[in-house]
N, CA and C atoms as a LAMMPS dump frame, in Angstrom:
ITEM: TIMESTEP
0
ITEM: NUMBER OF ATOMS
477
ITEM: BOX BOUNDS ff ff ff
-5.0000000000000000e+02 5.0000000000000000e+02
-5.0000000000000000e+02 5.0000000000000000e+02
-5.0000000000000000e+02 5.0000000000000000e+02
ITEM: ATOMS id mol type element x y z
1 1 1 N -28.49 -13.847 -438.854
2 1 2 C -29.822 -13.295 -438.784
3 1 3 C -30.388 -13.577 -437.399
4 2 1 N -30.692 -12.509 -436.575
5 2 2 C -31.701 -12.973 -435.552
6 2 3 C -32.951 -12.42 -435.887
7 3 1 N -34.004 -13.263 -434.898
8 3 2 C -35.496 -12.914 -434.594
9 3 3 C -35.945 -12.358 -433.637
10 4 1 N -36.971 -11.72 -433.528
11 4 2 C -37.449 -11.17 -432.554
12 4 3 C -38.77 -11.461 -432.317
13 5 1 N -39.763 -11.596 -431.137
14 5 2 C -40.778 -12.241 -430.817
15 5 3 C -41.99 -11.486 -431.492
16 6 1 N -43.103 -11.651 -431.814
17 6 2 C -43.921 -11.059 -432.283
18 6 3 C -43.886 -10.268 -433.817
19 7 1 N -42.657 -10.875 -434.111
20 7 2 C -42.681 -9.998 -435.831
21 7 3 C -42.54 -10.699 -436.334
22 8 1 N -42.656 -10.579 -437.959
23 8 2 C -42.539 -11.726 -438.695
24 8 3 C -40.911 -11.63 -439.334
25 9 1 N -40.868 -12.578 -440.081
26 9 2 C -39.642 -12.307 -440.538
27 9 3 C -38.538 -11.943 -441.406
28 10 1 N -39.496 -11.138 -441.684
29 10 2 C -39.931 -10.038 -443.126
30 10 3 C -39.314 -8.869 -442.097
31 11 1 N -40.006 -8.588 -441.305
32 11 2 C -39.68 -7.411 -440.381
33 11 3 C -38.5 -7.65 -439.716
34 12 1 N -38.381 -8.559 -439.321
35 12 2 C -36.787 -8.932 -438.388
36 12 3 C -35.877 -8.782 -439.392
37 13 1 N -36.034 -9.078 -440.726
38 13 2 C -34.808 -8.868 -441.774
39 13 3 C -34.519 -7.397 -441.875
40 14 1 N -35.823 -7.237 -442.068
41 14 2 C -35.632 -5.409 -443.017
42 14 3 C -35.199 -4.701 -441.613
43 15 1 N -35.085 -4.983 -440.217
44 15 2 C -34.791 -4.148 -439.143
45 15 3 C -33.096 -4.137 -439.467
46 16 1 N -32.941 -5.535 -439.645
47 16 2 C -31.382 -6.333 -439.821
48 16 3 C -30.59 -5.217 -441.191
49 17 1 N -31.678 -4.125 -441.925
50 17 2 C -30.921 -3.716 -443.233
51 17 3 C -31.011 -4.996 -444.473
52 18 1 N -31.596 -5.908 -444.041
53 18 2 C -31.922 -7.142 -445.385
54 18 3 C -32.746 -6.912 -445.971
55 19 1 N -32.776 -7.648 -446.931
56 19 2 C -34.313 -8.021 -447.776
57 19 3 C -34.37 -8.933 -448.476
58 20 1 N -35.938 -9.627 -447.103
59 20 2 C -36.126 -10.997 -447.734
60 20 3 C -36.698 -11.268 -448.997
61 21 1 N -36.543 -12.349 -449.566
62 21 2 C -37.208 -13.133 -450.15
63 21 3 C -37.53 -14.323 -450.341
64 22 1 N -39.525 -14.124 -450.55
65 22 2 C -40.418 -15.451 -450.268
66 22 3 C -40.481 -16.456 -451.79
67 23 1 N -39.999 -17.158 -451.206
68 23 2 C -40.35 -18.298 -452.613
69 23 3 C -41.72 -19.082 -452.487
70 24 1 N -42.716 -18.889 -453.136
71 24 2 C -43.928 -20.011 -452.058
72 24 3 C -43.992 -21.266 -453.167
73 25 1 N -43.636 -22.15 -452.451
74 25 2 C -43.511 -23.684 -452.816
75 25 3 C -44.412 -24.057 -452.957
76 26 1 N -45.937 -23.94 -452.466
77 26 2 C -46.915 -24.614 -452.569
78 26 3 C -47.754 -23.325 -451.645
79 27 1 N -49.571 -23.227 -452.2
80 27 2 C -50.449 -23.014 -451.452
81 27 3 C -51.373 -23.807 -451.756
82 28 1 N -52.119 -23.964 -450.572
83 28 2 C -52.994 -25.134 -451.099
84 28 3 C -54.026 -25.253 -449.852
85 29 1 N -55.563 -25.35 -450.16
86 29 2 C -56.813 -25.689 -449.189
87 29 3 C -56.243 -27.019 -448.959
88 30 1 N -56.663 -27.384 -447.797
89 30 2 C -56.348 -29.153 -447.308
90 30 3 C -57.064 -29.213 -445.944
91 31 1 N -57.672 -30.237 -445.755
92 31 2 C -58.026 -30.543 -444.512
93 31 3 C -57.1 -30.721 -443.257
94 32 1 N -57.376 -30.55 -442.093
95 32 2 C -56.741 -30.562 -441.404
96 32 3 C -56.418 -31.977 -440.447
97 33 1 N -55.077 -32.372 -440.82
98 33 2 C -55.322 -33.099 -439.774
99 33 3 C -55.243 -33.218 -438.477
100 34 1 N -55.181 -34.492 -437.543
101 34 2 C -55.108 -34.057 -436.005
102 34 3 C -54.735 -33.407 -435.009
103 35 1 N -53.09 -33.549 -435.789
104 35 2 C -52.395 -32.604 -435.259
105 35 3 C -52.102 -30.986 -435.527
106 36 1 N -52.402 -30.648 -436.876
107 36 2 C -52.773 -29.643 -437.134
108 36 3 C -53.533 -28.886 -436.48
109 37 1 N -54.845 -29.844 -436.293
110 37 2 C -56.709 -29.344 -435.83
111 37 3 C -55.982 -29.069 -434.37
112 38 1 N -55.603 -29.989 -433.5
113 38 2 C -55.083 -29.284 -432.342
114 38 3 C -54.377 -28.164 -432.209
115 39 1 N -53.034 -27.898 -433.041
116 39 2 C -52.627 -26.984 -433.375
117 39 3 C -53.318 -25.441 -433.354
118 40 1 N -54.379 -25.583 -434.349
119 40 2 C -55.43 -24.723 -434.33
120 40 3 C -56.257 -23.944 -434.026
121 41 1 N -56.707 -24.99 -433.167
122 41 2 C -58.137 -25.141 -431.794
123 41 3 C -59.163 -25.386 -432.886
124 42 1 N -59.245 -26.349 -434.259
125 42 2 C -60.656 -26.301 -434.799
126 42 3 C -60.076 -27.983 -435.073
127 43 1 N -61.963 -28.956 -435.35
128 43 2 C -61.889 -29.751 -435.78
129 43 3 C -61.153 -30.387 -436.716
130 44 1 N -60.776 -31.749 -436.394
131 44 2 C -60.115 -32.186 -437.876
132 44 3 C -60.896 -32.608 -438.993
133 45 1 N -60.235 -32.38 -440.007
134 45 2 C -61.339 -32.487 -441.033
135 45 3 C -61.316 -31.401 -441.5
136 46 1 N -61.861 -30.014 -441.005
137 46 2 C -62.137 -28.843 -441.062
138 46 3 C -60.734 -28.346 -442.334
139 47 1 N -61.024 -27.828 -443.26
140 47 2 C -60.967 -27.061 -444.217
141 47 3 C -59.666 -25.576 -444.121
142 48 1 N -58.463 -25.674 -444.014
143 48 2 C -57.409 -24.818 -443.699
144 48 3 C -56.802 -24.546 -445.12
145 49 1 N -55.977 -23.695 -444.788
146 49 2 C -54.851 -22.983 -446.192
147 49 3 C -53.406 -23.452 -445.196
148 50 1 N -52.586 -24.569 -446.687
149 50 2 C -51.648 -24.633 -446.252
150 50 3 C -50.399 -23.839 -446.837
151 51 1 N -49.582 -22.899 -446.368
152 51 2 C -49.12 -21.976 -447.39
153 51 3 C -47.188 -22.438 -447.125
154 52 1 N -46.595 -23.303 -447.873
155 52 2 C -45.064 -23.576 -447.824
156 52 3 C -44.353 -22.804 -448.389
157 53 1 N -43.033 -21.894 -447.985
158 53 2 C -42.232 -20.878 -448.58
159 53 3 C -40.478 -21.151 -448.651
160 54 1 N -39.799 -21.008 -449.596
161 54 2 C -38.7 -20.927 -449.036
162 54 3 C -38.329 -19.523 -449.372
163 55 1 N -37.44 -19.053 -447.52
164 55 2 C -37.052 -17.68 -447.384
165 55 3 C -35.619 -17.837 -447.947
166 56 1 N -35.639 -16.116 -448.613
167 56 2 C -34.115 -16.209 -449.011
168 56 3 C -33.252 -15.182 -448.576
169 57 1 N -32.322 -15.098 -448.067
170 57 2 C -31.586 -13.233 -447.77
171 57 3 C -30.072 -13.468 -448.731
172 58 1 N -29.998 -12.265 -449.016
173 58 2 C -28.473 -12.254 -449.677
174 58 3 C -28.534 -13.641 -450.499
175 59 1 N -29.247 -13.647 -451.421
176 59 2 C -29.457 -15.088 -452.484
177 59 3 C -28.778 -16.016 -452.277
178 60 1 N -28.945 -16.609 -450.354
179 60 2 C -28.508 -17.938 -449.919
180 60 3 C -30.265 -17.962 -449.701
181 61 1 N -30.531 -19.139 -449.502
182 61 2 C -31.503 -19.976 -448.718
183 61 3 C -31.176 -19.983 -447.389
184 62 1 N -32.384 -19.37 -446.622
185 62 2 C -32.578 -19.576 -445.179
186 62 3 C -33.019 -20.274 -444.415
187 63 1 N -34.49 -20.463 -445.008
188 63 2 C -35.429 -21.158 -443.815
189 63 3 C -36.299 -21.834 -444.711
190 64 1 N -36.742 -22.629 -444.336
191 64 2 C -38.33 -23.159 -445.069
192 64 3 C -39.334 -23.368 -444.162
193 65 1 N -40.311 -22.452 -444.691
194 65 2 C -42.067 -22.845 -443.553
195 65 3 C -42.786 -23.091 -444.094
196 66 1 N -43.391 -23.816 -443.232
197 66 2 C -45.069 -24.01 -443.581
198 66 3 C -45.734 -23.409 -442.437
199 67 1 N -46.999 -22.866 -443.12
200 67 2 C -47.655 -22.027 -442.407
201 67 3 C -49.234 -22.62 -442.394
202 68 1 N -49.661 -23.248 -441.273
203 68 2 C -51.111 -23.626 -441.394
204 68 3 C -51.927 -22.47 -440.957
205 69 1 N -53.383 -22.403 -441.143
206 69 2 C -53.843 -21.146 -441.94
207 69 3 C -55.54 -21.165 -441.386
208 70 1 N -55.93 -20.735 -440.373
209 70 2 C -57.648 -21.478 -440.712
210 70 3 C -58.606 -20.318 -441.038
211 71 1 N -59.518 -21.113 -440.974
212 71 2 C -60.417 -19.443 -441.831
213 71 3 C -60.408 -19.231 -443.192
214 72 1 N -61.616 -18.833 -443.793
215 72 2 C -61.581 -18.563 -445.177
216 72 3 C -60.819 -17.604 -445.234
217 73 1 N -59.891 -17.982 -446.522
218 73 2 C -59.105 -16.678 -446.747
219 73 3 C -59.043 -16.199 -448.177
220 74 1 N -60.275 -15.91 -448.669
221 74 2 C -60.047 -15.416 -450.379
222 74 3 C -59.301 -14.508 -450.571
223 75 1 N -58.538 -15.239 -451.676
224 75 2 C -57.185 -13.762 -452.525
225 75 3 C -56.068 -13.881 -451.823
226 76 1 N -56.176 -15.299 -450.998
227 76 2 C -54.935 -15.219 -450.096
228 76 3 C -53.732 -14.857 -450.84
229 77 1 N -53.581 -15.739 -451.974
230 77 2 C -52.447 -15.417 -453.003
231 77 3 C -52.206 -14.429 -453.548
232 78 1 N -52.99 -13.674 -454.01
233 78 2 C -52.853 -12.461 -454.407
234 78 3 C -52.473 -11.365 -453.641
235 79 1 N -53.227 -11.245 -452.249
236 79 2 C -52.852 -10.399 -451.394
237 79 3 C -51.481 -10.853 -450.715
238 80 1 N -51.297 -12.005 -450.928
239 80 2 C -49.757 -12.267 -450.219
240 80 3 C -48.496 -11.723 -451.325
241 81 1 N -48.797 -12.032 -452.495
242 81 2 C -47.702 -11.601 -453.582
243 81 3 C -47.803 -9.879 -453.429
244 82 1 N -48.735 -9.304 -453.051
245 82 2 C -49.115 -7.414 -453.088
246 82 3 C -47.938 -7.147 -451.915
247 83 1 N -48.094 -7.98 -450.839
248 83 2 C -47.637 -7.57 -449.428
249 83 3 C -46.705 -8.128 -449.542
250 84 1 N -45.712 -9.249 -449.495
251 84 2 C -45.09 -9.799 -449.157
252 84 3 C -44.726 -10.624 -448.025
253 85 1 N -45.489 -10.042 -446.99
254 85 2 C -45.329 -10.478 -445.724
255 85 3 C -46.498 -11.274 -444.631
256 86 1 N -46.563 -12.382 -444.636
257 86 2 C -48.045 -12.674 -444.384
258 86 3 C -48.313 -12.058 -442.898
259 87 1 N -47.74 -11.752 -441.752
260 87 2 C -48.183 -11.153 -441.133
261 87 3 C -49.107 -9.732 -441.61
262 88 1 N -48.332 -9.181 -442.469
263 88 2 C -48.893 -7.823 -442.824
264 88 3 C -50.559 -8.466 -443.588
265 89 1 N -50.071 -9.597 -444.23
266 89 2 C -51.308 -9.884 -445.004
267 89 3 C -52.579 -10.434 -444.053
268 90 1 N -52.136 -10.816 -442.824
269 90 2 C -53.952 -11.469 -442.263
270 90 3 C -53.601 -10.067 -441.522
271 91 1 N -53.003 -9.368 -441.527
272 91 2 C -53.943 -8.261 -440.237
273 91 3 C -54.263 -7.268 -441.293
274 92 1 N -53.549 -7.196 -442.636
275 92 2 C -54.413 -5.729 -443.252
276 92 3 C -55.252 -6.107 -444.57
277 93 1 N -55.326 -7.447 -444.812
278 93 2 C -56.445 -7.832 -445.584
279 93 3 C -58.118 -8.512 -444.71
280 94 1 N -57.402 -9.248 -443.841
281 94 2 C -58.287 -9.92 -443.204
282 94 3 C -58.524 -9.981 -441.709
283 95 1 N -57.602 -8.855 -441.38
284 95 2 C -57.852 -7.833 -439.926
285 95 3 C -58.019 -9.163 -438.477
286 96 1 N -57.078 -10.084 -439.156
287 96 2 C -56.251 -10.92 -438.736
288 96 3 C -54.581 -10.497 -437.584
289 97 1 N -54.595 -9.661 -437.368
290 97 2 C -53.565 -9.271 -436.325
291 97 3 C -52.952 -10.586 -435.084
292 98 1 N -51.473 -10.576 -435.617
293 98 2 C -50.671 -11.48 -434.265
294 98 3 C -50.234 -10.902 -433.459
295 99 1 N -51.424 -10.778 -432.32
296 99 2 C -50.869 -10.112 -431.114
297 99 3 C -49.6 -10.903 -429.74
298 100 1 N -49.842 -12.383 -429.666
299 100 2 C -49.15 -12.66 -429.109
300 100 3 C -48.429 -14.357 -429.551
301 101 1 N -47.582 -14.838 -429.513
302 101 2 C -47.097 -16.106 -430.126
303 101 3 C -46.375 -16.509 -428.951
304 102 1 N -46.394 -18.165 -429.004
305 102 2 C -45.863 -18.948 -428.092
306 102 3 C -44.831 -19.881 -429.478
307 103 1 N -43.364 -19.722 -429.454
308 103 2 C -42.355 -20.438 -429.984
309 103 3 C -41.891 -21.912 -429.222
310 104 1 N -41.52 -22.558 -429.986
311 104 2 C -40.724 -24.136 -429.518
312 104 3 C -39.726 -24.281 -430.244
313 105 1 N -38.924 -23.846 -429.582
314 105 2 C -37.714 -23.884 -430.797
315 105 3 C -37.014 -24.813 -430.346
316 106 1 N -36.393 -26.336 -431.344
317 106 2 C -35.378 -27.281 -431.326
318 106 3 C -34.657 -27.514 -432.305
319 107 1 N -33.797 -28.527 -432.125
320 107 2 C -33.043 -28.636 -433.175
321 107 3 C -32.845 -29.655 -433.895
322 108 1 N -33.044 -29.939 -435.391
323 108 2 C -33.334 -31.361 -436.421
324 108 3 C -32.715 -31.349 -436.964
325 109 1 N -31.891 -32.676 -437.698
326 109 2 C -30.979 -32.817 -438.907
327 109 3 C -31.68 -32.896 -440.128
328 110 1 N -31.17 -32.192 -441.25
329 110 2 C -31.623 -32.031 -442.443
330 110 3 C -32.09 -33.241 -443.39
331 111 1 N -33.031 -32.889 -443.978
332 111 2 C -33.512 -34.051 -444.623
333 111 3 C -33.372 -34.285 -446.023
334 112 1 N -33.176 -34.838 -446.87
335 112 2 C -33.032 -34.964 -448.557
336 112 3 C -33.216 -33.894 -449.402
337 113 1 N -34.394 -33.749 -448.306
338 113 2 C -35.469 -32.605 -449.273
339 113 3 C -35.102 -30.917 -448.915
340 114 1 N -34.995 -31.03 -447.908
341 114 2 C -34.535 -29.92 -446.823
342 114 3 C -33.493 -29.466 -447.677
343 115 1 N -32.387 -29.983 -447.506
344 115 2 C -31.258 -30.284 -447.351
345 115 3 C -30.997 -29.489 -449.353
346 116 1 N -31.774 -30.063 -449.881
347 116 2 C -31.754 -29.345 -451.339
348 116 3 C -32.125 -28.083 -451.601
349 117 1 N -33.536 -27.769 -451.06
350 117 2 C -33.631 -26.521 -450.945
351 117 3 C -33.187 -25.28 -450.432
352 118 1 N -31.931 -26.11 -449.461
353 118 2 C -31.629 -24.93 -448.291
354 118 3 C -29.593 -24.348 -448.886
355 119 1 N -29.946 -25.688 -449.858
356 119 2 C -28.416 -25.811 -450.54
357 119 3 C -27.372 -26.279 -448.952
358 120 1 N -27.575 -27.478 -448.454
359 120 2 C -26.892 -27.727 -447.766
360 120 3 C -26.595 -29.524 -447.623
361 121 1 N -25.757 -29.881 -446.938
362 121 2 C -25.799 -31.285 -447.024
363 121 3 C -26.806 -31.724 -445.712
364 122 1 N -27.363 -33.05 -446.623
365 122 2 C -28.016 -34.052 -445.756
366 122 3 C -27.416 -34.115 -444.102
367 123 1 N -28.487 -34.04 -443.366
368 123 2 C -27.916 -34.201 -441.865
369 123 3 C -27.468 -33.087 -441.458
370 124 1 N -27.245 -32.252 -441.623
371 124 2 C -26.508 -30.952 -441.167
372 124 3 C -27.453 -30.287 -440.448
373 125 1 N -27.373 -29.482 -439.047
374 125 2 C -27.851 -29.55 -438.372
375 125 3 C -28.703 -27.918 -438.724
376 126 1 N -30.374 -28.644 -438.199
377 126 2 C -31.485 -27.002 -438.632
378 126 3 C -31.795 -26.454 -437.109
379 127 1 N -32.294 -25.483 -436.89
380 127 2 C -32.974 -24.825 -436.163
381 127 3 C -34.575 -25.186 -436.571
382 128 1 N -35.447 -25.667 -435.538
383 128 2 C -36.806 -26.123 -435.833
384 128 3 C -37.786 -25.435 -434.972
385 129 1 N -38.984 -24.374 -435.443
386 129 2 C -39.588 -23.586 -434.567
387 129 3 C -40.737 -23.864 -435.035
388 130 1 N -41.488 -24.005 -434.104
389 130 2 C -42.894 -24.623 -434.152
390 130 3 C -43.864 -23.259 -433.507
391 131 1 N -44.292 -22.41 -434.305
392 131 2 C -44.867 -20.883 -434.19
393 131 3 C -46.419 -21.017 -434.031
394 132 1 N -47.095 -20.832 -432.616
395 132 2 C -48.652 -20.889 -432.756
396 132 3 C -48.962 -18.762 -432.433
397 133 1 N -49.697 -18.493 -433.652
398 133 2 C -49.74 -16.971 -433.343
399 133 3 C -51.158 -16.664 -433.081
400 134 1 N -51.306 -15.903 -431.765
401 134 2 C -53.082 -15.635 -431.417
402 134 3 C -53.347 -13.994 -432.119
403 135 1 N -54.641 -13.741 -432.311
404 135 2 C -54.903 -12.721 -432.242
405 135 3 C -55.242 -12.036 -430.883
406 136 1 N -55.62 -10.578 -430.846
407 136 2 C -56.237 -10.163 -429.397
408 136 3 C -57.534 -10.864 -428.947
409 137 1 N -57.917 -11.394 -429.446
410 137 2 C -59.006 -12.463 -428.732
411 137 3 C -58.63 -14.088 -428.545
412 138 1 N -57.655 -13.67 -428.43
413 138 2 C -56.827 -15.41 -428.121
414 138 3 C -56.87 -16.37 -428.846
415 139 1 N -57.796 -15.811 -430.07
416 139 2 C -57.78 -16.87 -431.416
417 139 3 C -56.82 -17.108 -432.02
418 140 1 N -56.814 -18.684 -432.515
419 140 2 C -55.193 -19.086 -433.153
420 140 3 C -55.04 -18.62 -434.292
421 141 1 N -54.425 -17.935 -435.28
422 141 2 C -54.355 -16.964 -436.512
423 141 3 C -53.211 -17.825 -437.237
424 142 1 N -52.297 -18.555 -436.686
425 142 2 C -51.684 -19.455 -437.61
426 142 3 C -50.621 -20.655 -436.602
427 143 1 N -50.546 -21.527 -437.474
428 143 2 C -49.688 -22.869 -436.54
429 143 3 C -48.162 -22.809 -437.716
430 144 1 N -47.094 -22.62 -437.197
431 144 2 C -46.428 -22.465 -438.741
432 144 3 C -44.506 -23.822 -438.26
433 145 1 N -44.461 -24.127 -438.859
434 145 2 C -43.71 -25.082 -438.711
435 145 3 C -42.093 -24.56 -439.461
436 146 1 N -41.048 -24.067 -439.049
437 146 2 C -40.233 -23.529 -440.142
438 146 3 C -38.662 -24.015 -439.797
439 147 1 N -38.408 -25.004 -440.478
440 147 2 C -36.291 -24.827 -440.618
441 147 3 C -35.903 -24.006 -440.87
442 148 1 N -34.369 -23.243 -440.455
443 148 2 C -33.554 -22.664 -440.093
444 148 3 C -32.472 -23.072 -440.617
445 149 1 N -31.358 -22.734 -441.072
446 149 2 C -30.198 -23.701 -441.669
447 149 3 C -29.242 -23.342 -439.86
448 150 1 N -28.987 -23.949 -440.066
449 150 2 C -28.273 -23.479 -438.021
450 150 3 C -26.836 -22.578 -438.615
451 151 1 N -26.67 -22.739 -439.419
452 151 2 C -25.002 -21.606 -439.745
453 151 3 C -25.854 -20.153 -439.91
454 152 1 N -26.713 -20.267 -440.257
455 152 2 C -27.069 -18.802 -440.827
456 152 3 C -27.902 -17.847 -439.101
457 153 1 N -28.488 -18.519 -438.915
458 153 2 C -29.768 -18.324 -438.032
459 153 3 C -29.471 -18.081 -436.552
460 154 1 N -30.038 -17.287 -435.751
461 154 2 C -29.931 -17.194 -434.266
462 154 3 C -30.896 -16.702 -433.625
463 155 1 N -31.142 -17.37 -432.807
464 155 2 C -32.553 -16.502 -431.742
465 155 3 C -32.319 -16.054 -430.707
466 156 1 N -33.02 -15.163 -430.348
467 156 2 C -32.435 -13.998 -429.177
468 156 3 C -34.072 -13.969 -429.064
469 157 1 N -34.027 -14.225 -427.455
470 157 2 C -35.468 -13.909 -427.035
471 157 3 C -35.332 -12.959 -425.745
472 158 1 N -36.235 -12.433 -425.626
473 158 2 C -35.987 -11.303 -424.57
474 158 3 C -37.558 -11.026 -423.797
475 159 1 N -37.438 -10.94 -422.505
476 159 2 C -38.662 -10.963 -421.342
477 159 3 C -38.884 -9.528 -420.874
């Protein structure tokens, strides 16, 4: 599977002829903490949607994200299960559009937990991308944190 900059990865699949699927592990309001709030650009403390998924293609396990979230977002759940795709969901529910993203992509060994969900062994090596996405007004629209299983996954970035 590769990615491509500015799409989500919903769209990078279905370009690929795939089709993903979102498992969401958890959604949940939570405060933000420090590093998050930086993440962000809003106070800590301040009140976010934390939304965790595991992606699936060809009924292996791919990736797992978390997606930090700021801004009220009523029906997030609902409108995310309609769409499937949360990009599609903050720009055509909540006119939320990711116009431009800055990636950090490294690489982490799998963790207990990881490592179960992704159906792989402990330690085995992930792909780790740390996703801040702006809208056209340079506002941060999401901070999203996501493993990669490294056998499956490849990034191709292009200028």
């Amino acid at each position: 599977v590769r990615v491509r900059q500015l799409t989500s990865l919903t769209d990078d699949l279905e370009a690929e002829g795939l089709q993903p699927v979102s498992v969401v592990l958890s959604l949940e309001a939570v405060r933000a903490d420090k590093t998050v709030a930086a993440h962000l650009e809003v106070r800590p403390g301040q009140r976010i949607h934390r939304l965790s998924r595991l992606r699936i293609v060809e009924s292996e396990p791919l990736a797992i994200e978390v997606a930090h979230l700021p801004g009220p977002l009523p029906k997030l759940a609902e409108y995310l299960a309609e769409k499937g795709s949360l990009y599609a969901t903050l720009r055509d529910c909540y006119g939320r559009g990711v116009t431009s993203v800055e990636d950090t992509v490294e690489t982490a060994l799998a963790t207990p937990d990881q490592a179960e969900l992704l159906e792989i062994g402990t330690g085995q090596p992930l792909l780790l991308f740390h996703r801040t996405g702006r809208d056209r007004d340079g506002r941060v629209v999401e901070w999203t944190r996501s493993v990669y299983r490294g056998d499956r996954f490849r990034f191709v970035a292009r200028a």
